[in-house]
C-alpha positions as CSV (number, residue, x, y, z in Angstrom):
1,X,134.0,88.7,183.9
2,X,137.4,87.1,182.3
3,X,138.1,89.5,179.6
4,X,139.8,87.2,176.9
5,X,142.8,89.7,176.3
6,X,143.7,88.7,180.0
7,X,143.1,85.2,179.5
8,X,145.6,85.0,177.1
9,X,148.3,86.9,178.9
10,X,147.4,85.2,182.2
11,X,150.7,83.7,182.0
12,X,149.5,80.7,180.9
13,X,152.5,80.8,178.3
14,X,155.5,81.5,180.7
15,X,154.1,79.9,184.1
16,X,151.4,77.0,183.2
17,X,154.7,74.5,182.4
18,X,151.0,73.0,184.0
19,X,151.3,69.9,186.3
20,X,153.9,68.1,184.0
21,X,156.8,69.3,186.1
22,X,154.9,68.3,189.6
23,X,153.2,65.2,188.2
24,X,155.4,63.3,185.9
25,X,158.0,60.7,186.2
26,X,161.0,62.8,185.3
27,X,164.6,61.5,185.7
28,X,165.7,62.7,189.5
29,X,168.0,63.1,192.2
30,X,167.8,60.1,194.4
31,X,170.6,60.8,197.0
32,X,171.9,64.1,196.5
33,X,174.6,65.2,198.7
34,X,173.7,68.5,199.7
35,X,175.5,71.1,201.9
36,X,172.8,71.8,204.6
37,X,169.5,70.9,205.2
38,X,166.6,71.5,202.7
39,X,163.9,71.7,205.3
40,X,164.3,75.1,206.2
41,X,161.1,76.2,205.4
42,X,159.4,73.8,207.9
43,X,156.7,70.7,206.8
44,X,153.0,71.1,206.8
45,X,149.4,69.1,206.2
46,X,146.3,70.3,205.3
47,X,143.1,69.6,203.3
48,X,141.9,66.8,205.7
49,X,138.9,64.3,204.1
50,X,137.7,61.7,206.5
51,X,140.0,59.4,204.2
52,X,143.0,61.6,203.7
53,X,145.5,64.7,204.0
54,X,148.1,66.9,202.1
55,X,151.2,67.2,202.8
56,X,153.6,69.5,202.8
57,X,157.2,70.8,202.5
58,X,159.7,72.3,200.2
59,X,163.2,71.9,199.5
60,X,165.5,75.1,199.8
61,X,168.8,75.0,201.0
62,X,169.5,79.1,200.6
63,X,165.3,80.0,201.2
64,X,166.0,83.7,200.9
65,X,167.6,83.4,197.7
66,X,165.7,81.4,195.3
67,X,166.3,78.4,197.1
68,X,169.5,77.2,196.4
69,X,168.5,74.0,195.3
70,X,170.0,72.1,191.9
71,X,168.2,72.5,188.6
72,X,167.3,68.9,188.7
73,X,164.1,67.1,189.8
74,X,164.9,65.8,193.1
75,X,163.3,62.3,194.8
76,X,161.9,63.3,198.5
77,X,160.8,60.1,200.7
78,X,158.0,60.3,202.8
79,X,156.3,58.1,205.7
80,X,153.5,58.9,208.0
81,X,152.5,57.0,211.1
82,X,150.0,56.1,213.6
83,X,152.0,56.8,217.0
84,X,154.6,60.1,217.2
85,X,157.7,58.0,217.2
86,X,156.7,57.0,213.8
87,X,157.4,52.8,214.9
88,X,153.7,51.9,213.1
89,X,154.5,53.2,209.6
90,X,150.9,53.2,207.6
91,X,151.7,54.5,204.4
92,X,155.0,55.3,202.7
93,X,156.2,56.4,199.6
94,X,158.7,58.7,196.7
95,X,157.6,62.0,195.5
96,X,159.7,64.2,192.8
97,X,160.3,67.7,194.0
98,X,160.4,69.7,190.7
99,X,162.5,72.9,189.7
100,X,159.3,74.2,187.8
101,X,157.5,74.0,190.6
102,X,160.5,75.6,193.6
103,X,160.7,71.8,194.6
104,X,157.4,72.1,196.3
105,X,156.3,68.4,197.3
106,X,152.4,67.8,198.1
107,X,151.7,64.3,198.4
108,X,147.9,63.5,198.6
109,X,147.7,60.7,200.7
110,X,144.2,58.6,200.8
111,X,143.8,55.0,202.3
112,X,143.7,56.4,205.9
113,X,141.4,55.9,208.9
114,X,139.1,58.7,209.6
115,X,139.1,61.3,212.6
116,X,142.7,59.9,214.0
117,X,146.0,61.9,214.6
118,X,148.7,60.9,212.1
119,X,152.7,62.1,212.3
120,X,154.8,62.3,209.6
121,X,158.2,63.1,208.1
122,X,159.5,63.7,204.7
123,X,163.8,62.3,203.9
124,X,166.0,64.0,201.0
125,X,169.8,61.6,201.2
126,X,170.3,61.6,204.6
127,X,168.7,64.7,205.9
128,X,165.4,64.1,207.6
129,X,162.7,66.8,208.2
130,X,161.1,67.8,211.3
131,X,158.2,65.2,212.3
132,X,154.8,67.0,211.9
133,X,151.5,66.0,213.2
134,X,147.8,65.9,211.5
135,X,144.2,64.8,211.3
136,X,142.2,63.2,209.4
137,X,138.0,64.3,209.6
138,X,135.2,62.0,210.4
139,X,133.3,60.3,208.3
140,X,130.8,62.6,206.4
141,X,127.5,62.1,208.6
142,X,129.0,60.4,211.1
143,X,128.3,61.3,214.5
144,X,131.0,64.1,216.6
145,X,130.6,65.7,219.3
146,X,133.2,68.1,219.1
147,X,135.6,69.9,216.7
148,X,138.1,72.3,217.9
149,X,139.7,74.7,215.4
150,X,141.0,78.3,215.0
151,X,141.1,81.5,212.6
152,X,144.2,83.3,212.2
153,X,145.0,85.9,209.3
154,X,147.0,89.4,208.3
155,X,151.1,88.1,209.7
156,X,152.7,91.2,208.3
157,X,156.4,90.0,208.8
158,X,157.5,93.4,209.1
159,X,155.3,95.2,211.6
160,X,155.6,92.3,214.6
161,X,156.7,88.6,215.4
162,X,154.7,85.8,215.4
163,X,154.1,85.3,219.7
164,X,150.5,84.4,218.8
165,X,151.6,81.4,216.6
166,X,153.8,80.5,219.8
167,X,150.8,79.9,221.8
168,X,148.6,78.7,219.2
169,X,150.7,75.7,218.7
170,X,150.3,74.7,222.3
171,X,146.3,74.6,221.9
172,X,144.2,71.4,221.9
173,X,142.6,72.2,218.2
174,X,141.6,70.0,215.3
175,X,142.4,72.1,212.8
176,X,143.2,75.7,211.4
177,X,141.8,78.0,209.2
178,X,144.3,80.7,207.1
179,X,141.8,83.6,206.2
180,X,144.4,85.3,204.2
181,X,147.1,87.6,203.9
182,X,149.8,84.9,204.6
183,X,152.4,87.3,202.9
184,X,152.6,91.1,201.9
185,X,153.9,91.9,198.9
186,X,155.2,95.4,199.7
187,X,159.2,96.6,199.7
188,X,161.1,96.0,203.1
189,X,160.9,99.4,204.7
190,X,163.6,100.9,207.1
191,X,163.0,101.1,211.3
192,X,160.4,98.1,211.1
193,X,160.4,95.6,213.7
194,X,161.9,92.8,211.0
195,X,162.5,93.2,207.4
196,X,161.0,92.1,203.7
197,X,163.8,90.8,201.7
198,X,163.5,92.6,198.5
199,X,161.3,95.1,196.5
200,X,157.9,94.7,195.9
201,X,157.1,91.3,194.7
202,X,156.5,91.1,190.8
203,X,158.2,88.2,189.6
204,X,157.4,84.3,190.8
205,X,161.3,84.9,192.2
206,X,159.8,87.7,194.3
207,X,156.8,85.8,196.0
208,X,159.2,82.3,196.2
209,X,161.2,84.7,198.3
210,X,158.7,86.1,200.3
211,X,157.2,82.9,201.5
212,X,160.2,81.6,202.2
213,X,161.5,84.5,204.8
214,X,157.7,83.9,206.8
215,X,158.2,80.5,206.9
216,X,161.8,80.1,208.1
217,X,159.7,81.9,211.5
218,X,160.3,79.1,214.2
219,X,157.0,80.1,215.4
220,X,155.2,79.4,212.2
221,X,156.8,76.2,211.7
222,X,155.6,74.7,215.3
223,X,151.9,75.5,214.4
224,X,152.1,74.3,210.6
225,X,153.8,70.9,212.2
226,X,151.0,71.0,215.1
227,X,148.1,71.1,212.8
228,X,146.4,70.6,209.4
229,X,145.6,73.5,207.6
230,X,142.7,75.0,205.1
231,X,144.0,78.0,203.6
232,X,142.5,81.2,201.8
233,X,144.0,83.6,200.6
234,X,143.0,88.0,200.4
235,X,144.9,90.3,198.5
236,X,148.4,90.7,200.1
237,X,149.2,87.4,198.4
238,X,149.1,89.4,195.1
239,X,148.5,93.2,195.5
240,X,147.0,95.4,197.8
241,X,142.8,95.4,197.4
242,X,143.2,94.1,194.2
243,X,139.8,93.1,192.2
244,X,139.9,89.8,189.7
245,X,142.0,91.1,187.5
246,X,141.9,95.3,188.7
247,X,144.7,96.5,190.2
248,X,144.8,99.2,192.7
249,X,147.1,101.5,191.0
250,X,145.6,100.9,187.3
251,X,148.0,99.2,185.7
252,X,147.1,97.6,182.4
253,X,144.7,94.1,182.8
254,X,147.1,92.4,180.5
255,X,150.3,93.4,182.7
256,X,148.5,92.7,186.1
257,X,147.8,89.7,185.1
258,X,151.1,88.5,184.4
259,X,152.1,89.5,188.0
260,X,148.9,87.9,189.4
261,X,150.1,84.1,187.2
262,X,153.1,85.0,189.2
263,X,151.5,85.4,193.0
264,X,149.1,82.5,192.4
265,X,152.0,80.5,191.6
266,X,153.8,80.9,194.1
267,X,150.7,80.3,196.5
268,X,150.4,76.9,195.3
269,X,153.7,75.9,195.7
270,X,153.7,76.8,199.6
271,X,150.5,75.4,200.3
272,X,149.0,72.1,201.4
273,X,146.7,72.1,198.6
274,X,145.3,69.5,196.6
275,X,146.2,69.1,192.4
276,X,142.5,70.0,191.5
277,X,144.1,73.3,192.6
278,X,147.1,73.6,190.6
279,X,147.1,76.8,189.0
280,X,146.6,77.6,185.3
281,X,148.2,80.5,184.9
282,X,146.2,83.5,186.5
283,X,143.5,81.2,187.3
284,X,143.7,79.1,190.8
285,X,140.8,76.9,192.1
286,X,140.7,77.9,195.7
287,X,136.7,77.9,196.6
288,X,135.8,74.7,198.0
289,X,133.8,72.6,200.8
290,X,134.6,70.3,203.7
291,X,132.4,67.9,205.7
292,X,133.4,67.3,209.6
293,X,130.8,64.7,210.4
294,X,127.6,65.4,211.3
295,X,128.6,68.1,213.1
296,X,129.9,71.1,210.5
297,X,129.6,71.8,206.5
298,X,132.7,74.2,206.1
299,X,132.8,76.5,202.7
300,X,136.1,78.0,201.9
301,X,135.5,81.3,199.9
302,X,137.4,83.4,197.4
303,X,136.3,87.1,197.3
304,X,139.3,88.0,195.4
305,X,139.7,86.4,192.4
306,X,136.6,86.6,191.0
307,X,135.1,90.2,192.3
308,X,134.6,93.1,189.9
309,X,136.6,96.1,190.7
310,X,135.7,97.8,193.6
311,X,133.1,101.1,193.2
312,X,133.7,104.7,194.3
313,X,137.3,104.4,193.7
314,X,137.7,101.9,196.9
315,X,138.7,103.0,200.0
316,X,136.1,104.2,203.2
317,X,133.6,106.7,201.3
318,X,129.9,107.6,201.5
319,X,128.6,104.9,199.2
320,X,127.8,105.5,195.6
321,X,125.5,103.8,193.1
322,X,127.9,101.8,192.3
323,X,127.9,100.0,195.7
324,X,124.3,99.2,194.9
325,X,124.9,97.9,190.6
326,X,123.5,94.4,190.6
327,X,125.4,93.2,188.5
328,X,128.8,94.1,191.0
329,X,129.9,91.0,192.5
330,X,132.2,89.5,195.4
331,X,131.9,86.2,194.5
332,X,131.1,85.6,190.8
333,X,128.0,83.9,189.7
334,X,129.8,80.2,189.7
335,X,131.0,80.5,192.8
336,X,128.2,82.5,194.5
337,X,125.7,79.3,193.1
338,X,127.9,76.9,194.8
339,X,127.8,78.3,197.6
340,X,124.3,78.5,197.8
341,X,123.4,75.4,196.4
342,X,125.7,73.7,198.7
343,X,124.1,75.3,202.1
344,X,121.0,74.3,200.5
345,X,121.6,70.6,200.3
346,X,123.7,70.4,203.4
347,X,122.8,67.9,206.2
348,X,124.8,69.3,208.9
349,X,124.3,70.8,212.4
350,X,126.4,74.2,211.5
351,X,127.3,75.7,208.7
352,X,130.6,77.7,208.6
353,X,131.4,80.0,205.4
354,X,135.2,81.1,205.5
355,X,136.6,84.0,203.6
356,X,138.3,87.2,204.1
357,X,136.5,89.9,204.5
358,X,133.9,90.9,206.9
359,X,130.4,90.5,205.7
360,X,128.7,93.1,208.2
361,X,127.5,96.9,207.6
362,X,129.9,98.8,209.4
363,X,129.9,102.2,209.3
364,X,133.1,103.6,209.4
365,X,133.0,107.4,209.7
366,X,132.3,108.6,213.2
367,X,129.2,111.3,213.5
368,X,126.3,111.5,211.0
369,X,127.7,111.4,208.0
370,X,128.2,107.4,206.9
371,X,131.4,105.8,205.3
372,X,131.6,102.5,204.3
373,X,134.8,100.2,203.1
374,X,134.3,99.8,199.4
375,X,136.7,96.5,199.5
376,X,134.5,94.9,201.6
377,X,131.0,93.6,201.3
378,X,129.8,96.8,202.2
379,X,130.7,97.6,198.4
380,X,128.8,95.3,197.3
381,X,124.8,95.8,198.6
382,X,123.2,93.0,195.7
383,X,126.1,90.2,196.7
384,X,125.2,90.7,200.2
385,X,121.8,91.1,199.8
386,X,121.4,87.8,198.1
387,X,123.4,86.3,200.2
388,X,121.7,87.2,203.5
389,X,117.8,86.9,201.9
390,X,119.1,83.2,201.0
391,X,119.8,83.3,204.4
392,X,116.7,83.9,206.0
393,X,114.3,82.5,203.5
394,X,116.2,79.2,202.9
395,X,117.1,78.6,206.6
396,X,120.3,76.5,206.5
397,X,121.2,74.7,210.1
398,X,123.2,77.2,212.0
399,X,125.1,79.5,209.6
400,X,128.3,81.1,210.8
401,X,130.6,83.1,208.9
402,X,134.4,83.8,209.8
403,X,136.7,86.5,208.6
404,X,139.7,88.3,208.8
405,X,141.3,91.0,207.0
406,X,140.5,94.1,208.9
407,X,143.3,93.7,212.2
408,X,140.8,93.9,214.3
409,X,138.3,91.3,216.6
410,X,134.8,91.8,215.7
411,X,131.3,89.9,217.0
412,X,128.7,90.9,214.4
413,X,125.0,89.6,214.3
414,X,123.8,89.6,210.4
415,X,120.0,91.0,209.9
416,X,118.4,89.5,206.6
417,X,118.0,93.3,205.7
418,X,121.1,95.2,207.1
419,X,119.7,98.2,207.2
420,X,116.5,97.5,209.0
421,X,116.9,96.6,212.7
422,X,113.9,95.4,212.8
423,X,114.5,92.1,210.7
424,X,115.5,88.9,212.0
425,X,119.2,87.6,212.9
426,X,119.8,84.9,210.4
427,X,123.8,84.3,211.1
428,X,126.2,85.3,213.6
429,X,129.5,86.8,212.3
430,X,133.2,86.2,213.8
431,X,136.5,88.7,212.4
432,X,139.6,87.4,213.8
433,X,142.2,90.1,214.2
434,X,145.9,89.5,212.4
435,X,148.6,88.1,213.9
436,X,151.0,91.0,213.5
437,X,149.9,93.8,211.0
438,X,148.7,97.3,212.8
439,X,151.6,96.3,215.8
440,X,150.9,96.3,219.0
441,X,147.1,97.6,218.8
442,X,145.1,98.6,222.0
443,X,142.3,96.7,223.5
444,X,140.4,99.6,221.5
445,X,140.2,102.8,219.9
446,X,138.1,106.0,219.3
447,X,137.0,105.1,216.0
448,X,136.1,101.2,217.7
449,X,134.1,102.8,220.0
450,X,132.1,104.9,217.8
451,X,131.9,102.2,215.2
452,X,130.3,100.3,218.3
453,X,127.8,102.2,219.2
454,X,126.8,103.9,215.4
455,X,126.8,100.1,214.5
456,X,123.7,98.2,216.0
457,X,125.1,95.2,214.5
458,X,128.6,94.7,216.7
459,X,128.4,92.8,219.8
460,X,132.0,93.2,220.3
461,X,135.4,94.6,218.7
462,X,138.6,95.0,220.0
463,X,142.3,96.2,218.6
464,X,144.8,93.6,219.7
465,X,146.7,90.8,218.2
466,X,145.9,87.4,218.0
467,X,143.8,84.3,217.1
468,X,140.0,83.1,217.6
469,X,139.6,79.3,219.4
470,X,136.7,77.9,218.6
471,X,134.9,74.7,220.2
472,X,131.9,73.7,217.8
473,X,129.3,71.1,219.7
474,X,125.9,70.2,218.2
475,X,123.6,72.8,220.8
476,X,126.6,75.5,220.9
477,X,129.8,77.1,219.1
478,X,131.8,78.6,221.8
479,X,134.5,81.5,220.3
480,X,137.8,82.8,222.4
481,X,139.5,85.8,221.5
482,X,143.4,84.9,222.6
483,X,144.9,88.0,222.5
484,X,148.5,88.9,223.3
485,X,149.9,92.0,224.8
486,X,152.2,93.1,222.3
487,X,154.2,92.2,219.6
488,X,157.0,94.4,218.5
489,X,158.7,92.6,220.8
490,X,159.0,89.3,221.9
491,X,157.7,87.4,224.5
492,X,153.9,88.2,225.2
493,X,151.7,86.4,227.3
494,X,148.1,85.4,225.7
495,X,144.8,85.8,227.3
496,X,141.1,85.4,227.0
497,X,140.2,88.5,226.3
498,X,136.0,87.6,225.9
499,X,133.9,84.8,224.8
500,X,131.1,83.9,223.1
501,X,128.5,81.4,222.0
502,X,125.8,80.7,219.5
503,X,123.3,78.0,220.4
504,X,122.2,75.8,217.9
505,X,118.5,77.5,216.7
506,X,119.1,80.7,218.0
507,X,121.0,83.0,215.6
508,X,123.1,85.4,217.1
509,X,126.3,85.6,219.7
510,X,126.0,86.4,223.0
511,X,128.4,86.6,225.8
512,X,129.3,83.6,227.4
């Protein structure tokens, strides 16, 4: 899969300075006297353990413009507490912030109780962040009965503002789960509702940029200071529907590559991740699985960077053979293992795989001809296949997958044989719809409706912005749709706009 030319261009060379620059003890600024604030770009937490958290923040005086910040390694302080006023301090500490690394800080904190709320607040001198607040998960096995979390995805800066992340910050939720495209990478265009700063993003400059104009959004902050994160990314964090190391408009493997070190970069340094996923150039270890209890096995998927490129030159077509090869893959062999192995061994009431893209047959061409969207799983027939087989013949407790991607809400059963109707439900599917990208959107469209009914599959779709809420329990998982009005302006009210459950042993959603 990793041709070796691309491996060695990865950027290993110019961007692996590897974890020397975020790890070591390097001479630093202890008490810099600086000209504004450096917590423009808000504070965050995320990869909770029962144990444990990330987190988050980094230093930019000027965000839009590199950052501002001096060349030096700079000391950050950090403290987080049992009680919001921070008064019961239970671990505190010094972190470097390092120029190699945009003076990203992730401290990974361990030593804490399990399934509590913790605040926290990072000092540079004597400017003080924001106070953010996070969780810890239960005990692996333990008993819960109840985790509350939602999916969000697709926040095209450009094309809306962020009124769903308003409202989502004021819900009662344990966590949430990023399903991708947290940036675009594409030019600022004129008559937009806001604007990209800059050309398309190519250099690590570019995507430190980019990140930093979506998170100086007030809106984004409050939820990233309201809750721990688990992040994904798709492929607006790089390129549009780029595959491993394809890229959509064919430029040479060895030059995408560069600009993929670049993206992946970047990623890491504005995300509460752990070190095991520091990047190595154009390689980024992002797969990986959580345990909430008794109650949920969670498996965080990558269906980007590991794919082979996608068949019948991408896009909605009639499928070719190419959607059918074998040896085509979402997921790569590693990771598609992994992921089975670890349903196989998991103890938990409910098993919940998160990735991007929607794992469903949809046929996307109204009338009898049939289209299908090579960048999804529909591209790829043996992945799913195997996938959905494992599925039915293995039998894991309750399997649930989530997506996003596709600006739309969608309610999907998954058959072990998608095209036969006549084979048993073995997951229910969930598509959140984006935050912003597509605008406004409708509460549906022609092509929804005729997707709906060519599609025995969808239990429900609809076109407008938002989030999904979920409450897991051990006999149900109950899913909102929040959906606001519009948001090409501000100020939109959020509703319910439907509901539905699993029930623990029966797979399938139905309305509630």
């Amino acid at each position: 899969m990793l041709d070796r030319r691309a491996f060695l261009l990865s950027g290993l060379a110019l961007y692996a300075g590897s974890a020397r620059g975020l790890l070591a003890n390097e001479p630093a600024l202890q008490n810099p006297k600086l000209p504004t604030s450096p917590f423009t770009l808000g504070i965050t937490s995320g990869d909770p353990s029962p144990d444990g958290i990330v987190l988050w923040t980094r230093l930019a005086i000027d965000p839009l413009n590199g950052g501002g910040m001096p060349r030096q390694p700079i000391e950050v302080q950090w403290q987080i507490a049992a009680d919001d006023r921070l008064t019961r301090i239970v671990k505190a500490g010094r972190v470097i912030a390092s120029p190699e690394w945009g003076h990203s800080v992730h401290v990974e904190i361990s030593g804490l109780e399990p399934h509590r709320w913790y605040w926290y607040q990072f000092r540079v001198g004597d400017e003080l962040s924001a106070v953010g607040r996070t969780r810890t998960f239960p005990r692996v096995r333990s008993p819960v009965d109840r985790f509350r979390f939602a999916i969000v995805s697709c926040q095209q800066y450009e094309q809306g503002f962020y009124t769903a992340y308003q409202h989502l910050a004021e819900e009662d939720l344990d966590l949430v789960m990023h399903l991708g495209d947290y940036i675009y990478e594409d030019a600022g265009a004129e008559n937009r509702v806001r604007k990209h700063v800059g050309s398309e993003l190519m250099t690590v400059e570019d995507y430190r940029n980019r990140y930093a104009q979506y998170r100086t959004d007030p809106a984004l902050q409050a939820t990233h200071a309201a809750f721990p994160f688990i992040v994904v990314w798709d492929d607006h964090e790089v390129d549009n529907n780029y595959a491993g190391f394809y890229q959509e408009a064919g430029v040479p493997v060895e030059q995408f590559a560069l600009r993929r070190a670049a993206a992946y970069k970047a990623f890491y340094e504005h995300m509460p991740l752990r070190r095991r996923s520091i990047p190595r150039g154009a390689l980024l270890q992002l797969y990986r699985p959580f345990v909430y209890g008794n109650l949920a096995s969670i498996f965080m998927l990558d269906t980007r960077q590991y794919r082979t490129d996608q068949p019948c030159g991408d896009n909605v077509k009639v499928a070719c053979e190419g959607a059918h090869d074998p040896r085509a893959t979402l997921l790569g062999a590693t990771q598609e293992k992994w992921l089975m192995d670890g349903l196989h061994r998991s103890r938990s009431g409910w098993n919940l795989m998160a990735q991007q893209i929607p794992l469903a047959k949809l046929d996307r061409m109204p009338g009898p001809e049939r289209g299908y969207s090579m960048d999804k799983w529909d591209g790829y027939e043996a992945s799913r296949s195997r996938l959905l087989n494992f599925l039915g013949k293995r039998k894991p407790s309750n399997p649930v997958t989530l997506a996003g991607d596709v600006h739309n809400n969608w309610v999907n059963d998954l058959r072990m044989d998608v095209d036969n109707p006549k084979t048993p439900v073995v997951a229910a599917e969930f598509v959140g719809t984006s935050i912003t990208s597509g605008g406004d959107g409708s509460d549906t469209s022609p092509l929804m409706k005729a997707m709906a009914s060519e599609n025995e599959c969808v239990r429900f779709c609809n076109n407008q912005r938002g989030y999904v809420r979920f409450r897991l329990e051990p006999d149900e998982l109950r899913a909102d749709f929040r959906v606001v009005e519009y948001v090409t302006r501000p100020g939109s009210p959020v509703n319910t706009r439907a509901s539905f459950v699993v029930e623990s042993g029966q797979p399938g959603a139905k309305p509630a």
